[in-house]
C-alpha positions, 0 to 999 in steps of 0.5 A, a space after each residue: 390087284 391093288 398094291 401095298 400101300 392101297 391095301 394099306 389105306 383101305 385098312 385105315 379107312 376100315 372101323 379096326 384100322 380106325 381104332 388101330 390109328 387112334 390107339 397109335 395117336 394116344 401112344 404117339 403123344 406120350 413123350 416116353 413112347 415118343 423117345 423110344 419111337 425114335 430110338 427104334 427109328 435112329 437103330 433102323 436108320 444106323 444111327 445108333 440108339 445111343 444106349 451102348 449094349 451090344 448083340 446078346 
């Protein structure tokens, strides 16, 4: 039974993965989604996301 990340790669290599990959490249160089990307990461790695506000 493959693992995870196999079934992971196996979708990337699959024509949909492909036009995931691509939509998340054209996503990925716009230096706003870029900011909130790493925004989102810094939140889930503890660090904070800078933009004050608490739990709703």
């Amino acid at each position: 039974m493959p693992g995870l990340f196999q079934k992971v790669q196996q979708f990337l290599r699959s024509p949909q993965g492909r036009k995931y990959a691509d939509q998340a490249k054209r996503y990925a160089s716009d230096p706003k989604n870029r900011a909130k990307a790493q925004d989102m990461i810094n939140k889930f790695r503890g660090k904070g996301g800078g933009h004050g506000g608490g739990h709703r």
